[in-house]
Structures are given as C-alpha cells and as structure tokens.
N, C-alpha and C positions, 0 to 999 in steps of 0.2 A: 188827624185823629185816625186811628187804625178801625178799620173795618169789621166786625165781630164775623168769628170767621165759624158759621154754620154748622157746616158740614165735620168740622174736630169737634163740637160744642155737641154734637147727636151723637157722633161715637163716643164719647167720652163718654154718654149716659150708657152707652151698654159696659163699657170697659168698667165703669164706675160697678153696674148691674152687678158684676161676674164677680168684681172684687169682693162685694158682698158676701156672693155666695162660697164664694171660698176663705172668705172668714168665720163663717160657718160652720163650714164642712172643718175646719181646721180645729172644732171646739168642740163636735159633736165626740163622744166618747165610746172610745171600741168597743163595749158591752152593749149597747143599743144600736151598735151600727147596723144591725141584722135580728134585731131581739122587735118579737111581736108581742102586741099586745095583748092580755092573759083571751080577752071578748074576740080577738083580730078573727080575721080571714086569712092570714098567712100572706095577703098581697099589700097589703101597706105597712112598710118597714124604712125607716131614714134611707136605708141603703137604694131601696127602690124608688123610695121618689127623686132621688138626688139624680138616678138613672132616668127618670121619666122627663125630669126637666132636659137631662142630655140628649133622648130622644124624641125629645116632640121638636126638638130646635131642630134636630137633623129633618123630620118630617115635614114640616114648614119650607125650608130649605126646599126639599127635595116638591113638595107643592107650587111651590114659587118662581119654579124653572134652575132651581140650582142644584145638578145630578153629578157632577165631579166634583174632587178633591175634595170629599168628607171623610172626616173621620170614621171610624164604626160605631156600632151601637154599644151601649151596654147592656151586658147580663143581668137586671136587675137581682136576679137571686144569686149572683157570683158576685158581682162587683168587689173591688176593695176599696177604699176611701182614695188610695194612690192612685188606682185607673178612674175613679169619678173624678180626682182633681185635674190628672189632663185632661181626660173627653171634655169636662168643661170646658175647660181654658182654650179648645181646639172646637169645641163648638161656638164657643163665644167669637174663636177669631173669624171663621168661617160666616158666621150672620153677621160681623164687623164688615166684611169682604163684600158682600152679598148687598148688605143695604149700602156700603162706599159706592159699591156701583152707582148704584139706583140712584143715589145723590147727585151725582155726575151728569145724568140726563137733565132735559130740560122742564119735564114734567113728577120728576122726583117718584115714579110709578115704580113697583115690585108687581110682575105678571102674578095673577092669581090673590093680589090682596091687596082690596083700596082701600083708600083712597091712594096712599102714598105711602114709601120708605118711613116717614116718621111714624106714622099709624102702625106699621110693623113692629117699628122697635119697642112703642106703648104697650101693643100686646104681647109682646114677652117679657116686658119688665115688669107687668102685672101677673104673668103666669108665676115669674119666677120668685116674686113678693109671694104668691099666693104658696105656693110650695114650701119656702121658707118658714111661713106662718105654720106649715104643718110641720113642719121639723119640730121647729119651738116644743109645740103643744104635745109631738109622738115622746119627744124626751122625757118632757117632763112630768107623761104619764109613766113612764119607761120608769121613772123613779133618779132619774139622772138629769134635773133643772141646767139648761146653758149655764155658764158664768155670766158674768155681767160683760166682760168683755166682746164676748157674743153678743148679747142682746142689744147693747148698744152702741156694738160696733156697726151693725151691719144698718147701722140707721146715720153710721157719720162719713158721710160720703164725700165730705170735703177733705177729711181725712185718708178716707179711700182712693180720691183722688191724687191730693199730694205723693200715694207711694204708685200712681202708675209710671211708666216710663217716662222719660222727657217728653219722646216727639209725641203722646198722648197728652201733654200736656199744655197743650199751647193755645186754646181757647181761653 
C-alpha cells in the first residue's frame, strides 16, 4: 500500500487555493474591475482587493523570514486584472516554496508563525476565501452578479484540481 504522501497533499491545498482565485479573477467583468461603490471610500474596489490578497502574502512572506525572490507589489489603484493574475500565480508559488521548506524540517515550523507550516497555509486560505466572499458581494453591488460558473466554480476544487499540472498531482 502506498503511503499518503503529505507534504503534495498540503501544497495542493494552496495550488487548489490559487486556482480558485483565478477563476474568479477570470469572471470578474472589466466595468467593476476599478468601479466603486456609489457610498465607497474609493479604497475597496475588486481591483484592490485582488491586490491586497497579493500583498499581504508577500507580507507574511516577508514576516516569516522569507526576504528574496519575491515578486513586487501591486498598485492597488493601477493594477490590471493581467498583472493581478501573475502576482498571484507568483505569490502563490513563492508561499508554495516557503511552506515546501518548512515541510522538510522535522518540526514542520515557519519562523514567526506557530504553530506550524500547515497553520500557515490555513491562514491564508481563509484570508483568501474571505477576500473572495468580498469580490462576490462588491460585484453584485456593482450591478454585475458573477456567473454561475464563478460561483461555483471556485467551490469545485476537485475540479480545480484535476486542471493543475501533473507533478501537482500526485497525492
């Protein structure tokens, strides 16, 4: 019998994360990508949160002793939906990297955030649920409701699974 193997079984859950959110981001529609709400503040906008999710990972990151090979930030008020979908995919790989380490030790620890690497990857995959949930709801004040393929896309992660790459695949 084959051994469940961990450590692909934890990354996948962020790889799964990410696919999410860029199925999302993939549905969310160019008239709200930057459209505030009539009440807003001019600081919560799709555009910037998509951004805030890219940067609070680099921030973590960068708290947890991981200070090269990160991407940059984004402009929340610049962004375009094309540099939020790399920074994503480039933040996502880099906290892939970052907790792989951490897996690798014997006590599964990221300096600066206990208990352990899984605890990490929990609290951003609740950040980036919670983020989502605000996509949702900015759109559909925006006057421009997800499709359904959105909505329940980003809830089928077995599905999101099956389109990661092979070697992500093998848990």
């Amino acid at each position: 019998m084959k051994t469940f193997d961990w450590k692909t079984a934890i990354l996948d859950v962020l790889a799964i994360d990410e696919g999410a959110n860029q199925a999302l981001l993939k549905h969310v529609h160019p008239k709200v990508w930057r459209a505030e709400l009539p009440e807003g503040s001019g600081k919560k906008t799709i555009a910037s949160t998509f951004a805030h999710i890219h940067n609070a990972r680099l921030m973590w990151l960068k708290m947890t002793g991981k200070r090269t090979g990160l991407p940059a930030p984004l402009d929340r008020h610049r962004c375009t939906k094309r540099q939020a979908a790399l920074a994503l995919t480039r933040s996502a790989e880099a906290v892939a990297r970052h907790i792989g380490s951490a897996l690798e030790r014997p006590d599964g620890r990221i300096s600066g955030f206990p208990p352990n690497a899984v605890a990490f990857l929990c609290y951003l995959v609740s950040h980036d649920a919670h983020h989502r949930g605000q996509i949702f709801l900015l759109s559909r004040q925006l006057g421009h409701r997800l499709p359904g393929a959105a909505a329940y896309g980003v809830w089928q992660w077995n599905r999101i699974r099956s389109s990661l790459p092979v070697r992500r695949r093998r848990a």
